[in-house]
Each structure stands twice: as structure tokens, then as C-alpha cells.
C-alpha positions as a printed NumPy array, in Angstrom:
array([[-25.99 , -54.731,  64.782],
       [-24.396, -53.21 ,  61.764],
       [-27.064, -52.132,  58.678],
       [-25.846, -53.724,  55.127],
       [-23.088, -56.253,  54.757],
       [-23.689, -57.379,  58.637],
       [-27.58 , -57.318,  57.963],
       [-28.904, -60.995,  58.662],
       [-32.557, -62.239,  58.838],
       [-33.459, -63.591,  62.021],
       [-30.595, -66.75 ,  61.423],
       [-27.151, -67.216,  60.422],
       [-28.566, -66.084,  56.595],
       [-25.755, -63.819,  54.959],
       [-27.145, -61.58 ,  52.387],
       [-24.709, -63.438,  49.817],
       [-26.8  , -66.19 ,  50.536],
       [-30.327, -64.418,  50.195],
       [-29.013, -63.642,  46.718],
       [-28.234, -66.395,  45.836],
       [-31.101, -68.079,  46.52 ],
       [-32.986, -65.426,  44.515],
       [-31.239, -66.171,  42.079],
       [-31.079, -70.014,  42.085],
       [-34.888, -69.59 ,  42.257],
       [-35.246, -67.363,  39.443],
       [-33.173, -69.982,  37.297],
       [-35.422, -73.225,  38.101],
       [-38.415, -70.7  ,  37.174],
       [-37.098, -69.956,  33.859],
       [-36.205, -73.434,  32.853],
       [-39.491, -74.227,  33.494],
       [-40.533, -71.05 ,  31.24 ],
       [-38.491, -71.745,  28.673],
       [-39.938, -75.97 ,  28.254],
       [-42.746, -75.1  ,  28.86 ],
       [-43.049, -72.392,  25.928],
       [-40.796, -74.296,  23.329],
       [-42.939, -76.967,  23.929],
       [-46.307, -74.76 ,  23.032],
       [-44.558, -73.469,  19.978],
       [-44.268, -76.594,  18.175],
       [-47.449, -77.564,  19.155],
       [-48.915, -74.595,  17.903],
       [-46.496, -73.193,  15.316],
       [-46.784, -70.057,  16.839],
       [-43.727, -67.707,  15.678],
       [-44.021, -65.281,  18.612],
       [-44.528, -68.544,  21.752],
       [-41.331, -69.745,  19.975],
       [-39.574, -65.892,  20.433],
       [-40.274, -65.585,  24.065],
       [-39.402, -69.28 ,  24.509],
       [-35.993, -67.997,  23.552],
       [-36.302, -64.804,  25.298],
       [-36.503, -66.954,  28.283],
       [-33.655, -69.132,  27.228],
       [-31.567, -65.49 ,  27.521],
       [-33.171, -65.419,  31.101],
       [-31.339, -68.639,  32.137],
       [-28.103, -67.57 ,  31.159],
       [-28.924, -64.162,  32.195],
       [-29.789, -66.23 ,  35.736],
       [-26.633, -68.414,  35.507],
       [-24.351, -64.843,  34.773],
       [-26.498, -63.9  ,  38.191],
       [-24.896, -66.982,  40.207],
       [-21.822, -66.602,  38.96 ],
       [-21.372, -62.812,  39.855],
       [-22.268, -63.39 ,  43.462],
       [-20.081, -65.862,  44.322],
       [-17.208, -64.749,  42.646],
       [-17.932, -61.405,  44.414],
       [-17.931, -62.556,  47.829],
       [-13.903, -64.404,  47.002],
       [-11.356, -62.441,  48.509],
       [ -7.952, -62.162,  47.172],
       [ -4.488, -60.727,  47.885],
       [ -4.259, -59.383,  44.389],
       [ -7.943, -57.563,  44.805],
       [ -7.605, -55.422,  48.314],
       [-10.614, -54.16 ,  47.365],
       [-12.869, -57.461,  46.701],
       [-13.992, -58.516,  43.498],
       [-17.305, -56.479,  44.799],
       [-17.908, -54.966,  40.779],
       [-18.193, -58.504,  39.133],
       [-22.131, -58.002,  40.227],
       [-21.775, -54.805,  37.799],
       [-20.018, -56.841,  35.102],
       [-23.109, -59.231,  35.548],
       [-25.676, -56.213,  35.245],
       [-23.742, -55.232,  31.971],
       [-23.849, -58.528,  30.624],
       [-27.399, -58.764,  31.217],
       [-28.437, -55.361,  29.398],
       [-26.33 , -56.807,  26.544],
       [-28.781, -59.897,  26.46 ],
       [-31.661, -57.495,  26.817],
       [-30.777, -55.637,  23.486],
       [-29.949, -59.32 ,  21.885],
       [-33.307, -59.848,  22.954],
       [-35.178, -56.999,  21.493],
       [-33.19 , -57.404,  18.187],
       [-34.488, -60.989,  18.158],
       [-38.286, -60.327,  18.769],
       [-38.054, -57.851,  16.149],
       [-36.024, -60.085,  13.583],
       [-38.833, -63.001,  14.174],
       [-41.468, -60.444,  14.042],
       [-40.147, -58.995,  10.832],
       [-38.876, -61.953,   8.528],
       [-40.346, -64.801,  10.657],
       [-42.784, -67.284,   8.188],
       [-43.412, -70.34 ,  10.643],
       [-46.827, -71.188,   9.018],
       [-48.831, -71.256,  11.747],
       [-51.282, -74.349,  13.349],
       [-54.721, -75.046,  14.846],
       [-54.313, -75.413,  18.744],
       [-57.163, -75.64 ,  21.339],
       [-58.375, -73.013,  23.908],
       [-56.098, -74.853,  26.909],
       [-52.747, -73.265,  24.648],
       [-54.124, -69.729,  25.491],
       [-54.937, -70.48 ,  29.039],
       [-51.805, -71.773,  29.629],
       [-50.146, -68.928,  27.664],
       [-51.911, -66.333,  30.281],
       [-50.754, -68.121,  33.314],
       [-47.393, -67.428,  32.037],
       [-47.767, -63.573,  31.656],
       [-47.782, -62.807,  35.821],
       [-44.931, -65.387,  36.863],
       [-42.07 , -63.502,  35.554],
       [-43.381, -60.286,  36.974],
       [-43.913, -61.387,  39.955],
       [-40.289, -62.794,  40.187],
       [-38.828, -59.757,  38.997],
       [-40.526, -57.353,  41.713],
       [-39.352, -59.549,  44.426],
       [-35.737, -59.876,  42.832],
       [-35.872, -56.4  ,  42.912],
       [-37.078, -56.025,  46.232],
       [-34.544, -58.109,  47.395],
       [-31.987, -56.511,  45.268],
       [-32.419, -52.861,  46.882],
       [-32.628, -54.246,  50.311],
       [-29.081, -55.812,  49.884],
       [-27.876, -53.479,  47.094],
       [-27.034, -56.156,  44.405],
       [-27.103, -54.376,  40.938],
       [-27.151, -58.075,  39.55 ],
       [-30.562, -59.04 ,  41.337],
       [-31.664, -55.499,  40.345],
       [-30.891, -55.869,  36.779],
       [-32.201, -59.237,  36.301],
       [-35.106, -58.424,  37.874],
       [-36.471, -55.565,  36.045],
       [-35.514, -57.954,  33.235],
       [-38.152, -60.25 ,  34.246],
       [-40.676, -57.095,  34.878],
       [-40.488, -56.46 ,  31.432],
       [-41.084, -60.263,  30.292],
       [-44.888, -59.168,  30.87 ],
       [-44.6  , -56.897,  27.762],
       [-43.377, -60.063,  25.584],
       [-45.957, -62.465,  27.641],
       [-48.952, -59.947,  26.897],
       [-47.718, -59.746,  22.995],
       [-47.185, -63.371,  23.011],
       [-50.69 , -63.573,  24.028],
       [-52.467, -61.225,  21.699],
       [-50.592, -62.633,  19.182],
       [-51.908, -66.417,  19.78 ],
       [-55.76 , -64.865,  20.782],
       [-55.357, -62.994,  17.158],
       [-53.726, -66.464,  15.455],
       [-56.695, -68.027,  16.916],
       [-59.337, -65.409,  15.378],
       [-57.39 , -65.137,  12.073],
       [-55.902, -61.766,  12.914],
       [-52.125, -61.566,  12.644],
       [-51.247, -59.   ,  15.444],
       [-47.902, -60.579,  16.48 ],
       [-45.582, -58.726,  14.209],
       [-46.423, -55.041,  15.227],
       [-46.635, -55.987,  19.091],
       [-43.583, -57.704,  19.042],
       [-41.694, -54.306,  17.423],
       [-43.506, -52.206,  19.415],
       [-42.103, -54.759,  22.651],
       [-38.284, -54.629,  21.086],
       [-38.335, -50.798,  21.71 ],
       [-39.552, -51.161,  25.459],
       [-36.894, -53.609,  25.869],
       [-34.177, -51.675,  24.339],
       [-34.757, -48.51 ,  26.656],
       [-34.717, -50.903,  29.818],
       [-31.798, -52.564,  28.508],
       [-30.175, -48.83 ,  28.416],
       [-31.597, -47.719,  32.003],
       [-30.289, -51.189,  33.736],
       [-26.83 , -50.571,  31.378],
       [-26.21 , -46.99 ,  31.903],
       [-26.755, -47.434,  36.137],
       [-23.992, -50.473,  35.479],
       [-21.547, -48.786,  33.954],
       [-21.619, -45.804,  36.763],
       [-19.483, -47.957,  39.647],
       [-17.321, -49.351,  37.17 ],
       [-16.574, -46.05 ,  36.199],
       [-16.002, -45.214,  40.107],
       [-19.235, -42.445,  39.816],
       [-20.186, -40.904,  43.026],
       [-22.491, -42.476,  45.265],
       [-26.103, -40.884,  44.97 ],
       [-26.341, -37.172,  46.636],
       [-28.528, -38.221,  50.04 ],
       [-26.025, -41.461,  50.982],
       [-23.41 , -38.257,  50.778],
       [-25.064, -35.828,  52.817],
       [-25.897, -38.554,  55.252],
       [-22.547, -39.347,  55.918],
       [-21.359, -35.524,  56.142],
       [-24.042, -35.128,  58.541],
       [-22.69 , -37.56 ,  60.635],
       [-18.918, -36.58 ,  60.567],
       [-20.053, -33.037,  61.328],
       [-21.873, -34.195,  64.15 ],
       [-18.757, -35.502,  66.028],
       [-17.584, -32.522,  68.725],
       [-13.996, -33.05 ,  67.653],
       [-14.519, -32.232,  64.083],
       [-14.58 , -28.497,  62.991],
       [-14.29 , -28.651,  59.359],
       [-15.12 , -31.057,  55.986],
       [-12.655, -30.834,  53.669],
       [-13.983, -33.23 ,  51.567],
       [-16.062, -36.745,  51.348],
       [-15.983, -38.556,  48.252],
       [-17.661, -42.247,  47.91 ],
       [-17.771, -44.823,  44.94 ],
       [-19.688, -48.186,  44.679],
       [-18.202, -51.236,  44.146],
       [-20.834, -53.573,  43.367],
       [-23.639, -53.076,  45.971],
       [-20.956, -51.819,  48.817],
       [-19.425, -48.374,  48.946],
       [-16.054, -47.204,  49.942],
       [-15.651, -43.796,  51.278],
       [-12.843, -41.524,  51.967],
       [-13.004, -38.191,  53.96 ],
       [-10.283, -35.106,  54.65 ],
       [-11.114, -33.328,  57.847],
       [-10.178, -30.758,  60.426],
       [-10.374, -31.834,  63.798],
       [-10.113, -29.502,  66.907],
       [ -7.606, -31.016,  68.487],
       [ -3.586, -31.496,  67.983],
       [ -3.135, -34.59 ,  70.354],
       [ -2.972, -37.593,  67.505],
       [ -4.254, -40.197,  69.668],
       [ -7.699, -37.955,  70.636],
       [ -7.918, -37.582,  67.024],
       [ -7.623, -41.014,  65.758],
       [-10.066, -41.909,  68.414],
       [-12.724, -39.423,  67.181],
       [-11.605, -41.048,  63.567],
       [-12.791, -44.387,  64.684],
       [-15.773, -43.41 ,  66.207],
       [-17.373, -41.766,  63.325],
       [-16.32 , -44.578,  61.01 ],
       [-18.438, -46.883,  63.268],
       [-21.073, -45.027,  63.002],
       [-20.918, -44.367,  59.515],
       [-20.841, -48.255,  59.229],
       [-23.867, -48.489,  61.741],
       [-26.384, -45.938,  60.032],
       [-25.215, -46.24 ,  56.211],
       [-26.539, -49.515,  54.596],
       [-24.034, -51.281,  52.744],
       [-20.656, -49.516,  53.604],
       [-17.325, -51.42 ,  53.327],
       [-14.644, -49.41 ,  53.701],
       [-14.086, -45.597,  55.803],
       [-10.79 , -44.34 ,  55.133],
       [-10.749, -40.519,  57.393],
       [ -7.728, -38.872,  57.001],
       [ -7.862, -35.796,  59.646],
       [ -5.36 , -32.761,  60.2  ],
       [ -5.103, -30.127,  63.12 ],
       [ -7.335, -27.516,  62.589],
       [ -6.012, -24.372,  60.454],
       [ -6.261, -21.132,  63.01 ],
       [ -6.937, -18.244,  61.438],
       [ -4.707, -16.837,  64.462],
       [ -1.434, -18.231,  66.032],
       [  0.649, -17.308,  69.027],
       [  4.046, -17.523,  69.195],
       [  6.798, -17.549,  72.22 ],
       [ 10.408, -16.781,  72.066],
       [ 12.872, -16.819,  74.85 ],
       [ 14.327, -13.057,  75.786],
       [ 17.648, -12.216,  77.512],
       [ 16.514,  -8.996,  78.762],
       [ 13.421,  -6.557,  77.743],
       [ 14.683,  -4.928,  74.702],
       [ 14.119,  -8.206,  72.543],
       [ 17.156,  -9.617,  72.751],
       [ 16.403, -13.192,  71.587],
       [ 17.873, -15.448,  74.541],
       [ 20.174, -19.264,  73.448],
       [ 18.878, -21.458,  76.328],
       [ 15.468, -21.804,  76.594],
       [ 14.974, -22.587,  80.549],
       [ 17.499, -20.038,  81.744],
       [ 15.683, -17.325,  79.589],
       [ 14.338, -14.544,  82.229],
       [ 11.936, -13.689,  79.844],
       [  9.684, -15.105,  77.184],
       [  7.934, -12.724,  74.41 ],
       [  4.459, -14.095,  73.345],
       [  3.147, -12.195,  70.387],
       [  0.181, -13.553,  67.959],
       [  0.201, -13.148,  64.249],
       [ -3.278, -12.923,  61.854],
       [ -2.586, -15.426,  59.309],
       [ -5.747, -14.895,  57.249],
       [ -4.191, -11.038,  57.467],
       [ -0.128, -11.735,  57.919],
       [ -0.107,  -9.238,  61.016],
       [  0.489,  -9.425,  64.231],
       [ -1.824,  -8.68 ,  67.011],
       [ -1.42 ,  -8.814,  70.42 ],
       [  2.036,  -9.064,  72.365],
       [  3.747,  -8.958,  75.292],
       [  6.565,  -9.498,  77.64 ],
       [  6.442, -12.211,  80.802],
       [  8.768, -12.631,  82.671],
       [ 10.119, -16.699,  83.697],
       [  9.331, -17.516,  87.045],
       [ 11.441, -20.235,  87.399],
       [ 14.761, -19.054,  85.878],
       [ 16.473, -19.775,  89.018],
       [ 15.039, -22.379,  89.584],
       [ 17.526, -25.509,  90.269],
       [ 15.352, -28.596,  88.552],
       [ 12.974, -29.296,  85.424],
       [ 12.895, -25.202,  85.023],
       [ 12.701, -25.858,  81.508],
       [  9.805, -28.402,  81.614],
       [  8.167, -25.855,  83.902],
       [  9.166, -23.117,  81.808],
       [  7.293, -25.392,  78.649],
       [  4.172, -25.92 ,  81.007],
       [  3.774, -22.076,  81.706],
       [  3.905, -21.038,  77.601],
       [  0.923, -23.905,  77.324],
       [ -1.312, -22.577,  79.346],
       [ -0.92 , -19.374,  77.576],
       [ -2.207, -21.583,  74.661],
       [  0.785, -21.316,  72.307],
       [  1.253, -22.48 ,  69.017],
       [  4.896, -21.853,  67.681],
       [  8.257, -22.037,  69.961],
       [ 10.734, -20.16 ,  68.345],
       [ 14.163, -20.981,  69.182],
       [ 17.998, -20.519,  68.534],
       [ 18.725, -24.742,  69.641],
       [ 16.92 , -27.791,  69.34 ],
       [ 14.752, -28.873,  72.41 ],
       [ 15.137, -32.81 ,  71.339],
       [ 15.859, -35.304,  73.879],
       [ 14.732, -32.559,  76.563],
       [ 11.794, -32.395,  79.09 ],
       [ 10.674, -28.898,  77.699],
       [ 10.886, -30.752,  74.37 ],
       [  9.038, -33.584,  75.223],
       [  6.383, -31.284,  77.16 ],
       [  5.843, -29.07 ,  73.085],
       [  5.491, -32.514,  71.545],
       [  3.078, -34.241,  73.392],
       [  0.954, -31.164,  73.492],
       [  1.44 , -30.678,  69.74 ],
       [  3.203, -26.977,  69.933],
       [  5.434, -26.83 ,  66.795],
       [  9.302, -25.612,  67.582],
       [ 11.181, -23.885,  64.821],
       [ 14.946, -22.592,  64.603],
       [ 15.054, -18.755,  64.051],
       [ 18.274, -16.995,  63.046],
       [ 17.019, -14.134,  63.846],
       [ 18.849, -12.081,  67.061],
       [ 16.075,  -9.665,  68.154],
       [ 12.469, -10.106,  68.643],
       [ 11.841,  -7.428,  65.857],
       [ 13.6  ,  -9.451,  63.362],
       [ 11.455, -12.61 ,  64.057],
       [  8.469, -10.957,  63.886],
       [  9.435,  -9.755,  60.433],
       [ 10.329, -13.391,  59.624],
       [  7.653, -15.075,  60.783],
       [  5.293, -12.091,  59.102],
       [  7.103, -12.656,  56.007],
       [  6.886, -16.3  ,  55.985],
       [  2.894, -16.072,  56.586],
       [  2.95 , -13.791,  53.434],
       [  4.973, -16.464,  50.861],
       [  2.205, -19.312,  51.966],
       [ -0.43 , -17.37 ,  51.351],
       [  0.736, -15.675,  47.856],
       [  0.54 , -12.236,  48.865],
       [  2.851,  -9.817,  47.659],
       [  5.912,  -8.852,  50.189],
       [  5.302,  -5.556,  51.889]])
């Protein structure tokens, strides 16, 4: 079973629907917060019980921004190929937006609030201190939840929620204080605002990264390269990049592969994308685009009409084929010789057997004067991935030079 988007929990549960839950749970709690506390404050004409009464009101919609985000999220559309996965990190920036409307709030009401305040009983501060652990303990298991299914909404409104114990506690010192005759409210309830604001700016700034299409943290990357590198067929990264969209990720990966045969390397392709899916939570899309490997050495043939290096014009009547290899990391050549066709007089599929003969001397580059299309030798090149190229050149010398000289333009250095 497949970690992240597959993940279920022992039923038929999507985590869409976990989330959502959460978060229909964390709305019922605070409207019963925020009743509950506008209630008190008219009762007791407290200014700060009225505050976080609001502050809780910001929760709801904060809650009902939540609900919204995840199901529009999991809609799929032709005009969004790539789901509608970053509405969650809409949400999350919506949310630290109400956070700093929050702060600025406490801190007007603490500032230039002048509710005269009333004579309650003892039961308004015992009720007022059962308030103070139900919001945290909602927000750790939102958050819990959240980084198990890698919602940024949940997240986000859950450290919102962690942070409602600051305004609780205040809220609470501030009644105990109204209740003693010492007014404590308006310095707690600044000294709260500034918490808030630098929550509001962690849970904003970690928003604004996938929207942005940031990089996926460092160890997610360096998992997956691990596990490309681990396939046998691959013998090079050229490069893995991955963005979040919402709590999935997309990634996209350049490599070498060790083989020239296109379906061997699509199959390797699809097995490491299956296991990137299987052992990296949360993972939507693997896009692997993969290219023969580059040889720092490649051998060519050419057909010969005789020894001297006379380049021959038919390919299976050539008595001879010259098989030379050329440095490209240097633009030399290296070792060459001479072989001579064994089946030149041969009556049937001499080229074909010809073609078979240059791949088992592991060639790379068929050099020719005519095309080898629609032929068996032809056929035989392309199915093992051997590249053929038209030379103009007559003798053997003169596509060396050619072939040298092309090696020399690709790589930039200066003709000899």
C-alpha cells in the first residue's frame, strides 16, 4: 500500500476525509468558545473575555476557510491538470491574515478599550480556566493530524489554536486581577498581540513557499535521489527538482540511464517512480525524463573497399570494416583497426549479419556513404540503438578528421 495520498486508516477513510473531520470538529468547538465567552463578557463586563470571544469568532471563519480549502482541493478539473492542491495554501494565508487581525484587535481593546467593568462570582473564573486547555489541545491534534497527511491548512489552523492559550491565560489573569482590583489585562494582552503576530508570520511565510513553487525540504530530496540512484539502470542524476502543491509534491528528474534500448529504459523509469510513490509520503506526480548515457569514449565502424581506407558505398558487400574509437572528453582517437567481413560473399541477410558482427564489437556510430532505411542491417543499428550518419568523406583518414573535428565544435575547443 502506497504511503500519503493512498494512506487509509484501517477503513475506506480517505485522508480528505480525516481532514475534514478535523476540521468540522474544530468548528463546533469554537462556536461553542465563542457563546460561551460572549456570553461571560456581558455578564461580567470584562473587556479582555469580550476580545478573545472575538478572537474565537476569527477561529470559526478561520475553521469555515479550513472546510472550504479541502474540498475545493480534492475537485479535479480539465482547466487545473495539476489539481486545485494549493487552495489549502491560500487557506493557510488567509488564516495568518486573521492571526495579525487578531493581534491588532487584542491590542486595540487593550489600548483604548473603557468597558467599565462588573462584579461576577468565583464560577466566571472557573469557567474561564476550563477554557484555557481546550483550544490547545485541539490545535496539537490538528497539527498532528496535519503533518501526518501534510495539510498546511490543518497545520496552520492548528498552531492557531496552540496559541489561543496565550490569549486564554491573559484572559484569565486579567479577570483574577479584575476580581482583586488589579488591572493587568492591558499589558498581557500587548504583550499576547506580539506572540501572535510572529506566529502569524511563521504559519504565513511557510504558506507562501508552495505558492511560490519553493523546493521541497532538503531530506524529501535526498530521499528521492537515493532511490533513483539505487536503480542498476541508472548511471547518472542530472537533476531532481520538487515543489509542493498544497500537502502533495510533484517531482521531475533528468537522468542517464545505462542503456540505449527505449523500452528497458522506460521500464526502469516506471519502476523507480513506483517506488518513489511507495517510500515518499505524499507524492502526486513523477515526471523522469532519461537519456542514453554520455560515453566519455565512442567507437565507430565504416565500411572499406580494400586496406588502404578506401571508404566502401554498400555496406554488406564491403570486404572490410574499419573500427576506430575516438576520446570525446579528449577529441582523439584511440584504438583502431582493420577486420575483415566474413560474410561478403555471402548470398543472404550478409548485411544483417554484417550489422550483427559490428555489435558485438560494441559500436556506437555507423558511418556511411547511403542510408540503411528500410534494410535489415538498418533495422538491426536501430533496435540496438547504434546511431548511422552520412559521411562525405572518401578515405578513412578524412573521416577520422571529420568526426575528430566535429567532437571539437561540441565541446568548444579550439580547432587544431
Amino acid at each position: 500500500m502506497q504511503e500519503g495520498k493512498q494512506e487509509t486508516t484501517g477503513s475506506e477513510q480517505t485522508p480528505e476525509s480525516i481532514i475534514l473531520r478535523v476540521a468540522l470538529l474544530s468548528l463546533a468547538v469554537n462556536i461553542g468558545l465563542v457563546v460561551a465567552k460572549l456570553a461571560l463578557s456581558v455578564y461580567s463586563g470584562s473587556l479582555a473575555l469580550r476580545a478573545d470571544g472575538i478572537h474565537s469568532f476569527v477561529d470559526v471563519v478561520a475553521s469555515l476557510a479550513l472546510i472550504v480549502g479541502v474540498l475545493l482541493s480534492t475537485r479535479k478539473r480539465r482547466d487545473f491538470p495539476y489539481g486545485l492542491y494549493k487552495v489549502e495554501n491560500v487557506v493557510a494565508v488567509i488564516i495568518s491574515l486573521l492571526i495579525f487581525f487578531t493581534a491588532f484587535e487584542i491590542a486595540a481593546e487593550a489600548v483604548t478599550g473603557d468597558i467599565a467593568a462588573q462584579s461576577y462570582g468565583g464560577w466566571v473564573l472557573l469557567i474561564v480556566a476550563g477554557f484555557i486547555p481546550v483550544p490547545f489541545i485541539l490545535g496539537t491534534y490538528q497539527v498532528n493530524v496535519g503533518r501526518k497527511y501534510n495539510s498546511p491548512g490543518l497545520i496552520a489552523d492548528g498552531r492557531q489554536h496552540q496559541m489561543d492559550i496565550l490569549s486564554s491565560s491573559v484572559v484569565f489573569f486579567a479577570l483574577l486581577g479584575q476580581f482583586f482590583g488589579i488591572p493587568l489585562d492591558r499589558i498581557a494582552a500587548v504583550i499576547v498581540a506580539i506572540f501572535i503576530v510572529k506566529a502569524g508570520w511563521d504559519i504565513l511565510k511557510d504558506s507562501m513557499k508552495p505558492l511560490l513553487d519553493a523546493s521541497v525540504n532538503y531530506d524529501t530530496l535526498s530521499k528521492i535521489r537515493a532511490i533513483i540512484l539505487s536503480d542498476p539502470m541508472v548511471s547518472r542524476i542530472r537533476s531532481v527538482t520538487g515543489r509542493n502543491s498544497g500537502r502533495y509534491i510533484f517531482v521531475e528528474a533528468v537522468i542517464e540511464m545505462a542503456t540505449s534500448d527505449l523500452k528497458e529504459a522506460h521500464q526502469a523509469s516506471e519502476r523507480i517512480e513506483e517506488i518513489i510513490h511507495r517510500r515518499v509520503q505524499n507524492i502526486e506526480r513523477v515526471v523522469i525524463h532519461y537519456e542514453p548515457e554520455e560515453k566519455a569514449r565512442l567507437r565507430y565502424a565504416v565500411p572499406l573497399q580494400d586496406r588502404e581506407g578506401l571508404i566502401g558505398d554498400h555496406f554488406g558487400e564491403a570486404p572490410y570494416f574499419a573500427i576506430f574509437d575516438i576520446d570525446t572528453g579528449r577529441d582523439h582517437t584511440g584504438q583502431q583497426e582493420i577486420v575483415a567481413n566474413p560474410f561478403v560473399d555471402v548470398e543472404k541477410r550478409k548485411g544483417v549479419q554484417a550489422a550483427e558482427m559490428l555489435l558485438e564489437q560494441k559500436v556506437d556510430v555507423v558511418l556511411l556513404h547511403h542510408s540503411l532505411s528500410g534494410k535489415g542491417a538498418g533495422y538491426a543499428f536501430e533496435a540496438a540503438g547504434v546511431e548511422m550518419k552520412m559521411t562525405a568523406a572518401v578515405t578513412l583518414v578524412e573521416a577520422i578528421d571529420d568526426v575528430v573535428g566535429h567532437h571539437e565544435e561540441e565541446s568548444g575547443a579550439p580547432p587544431r
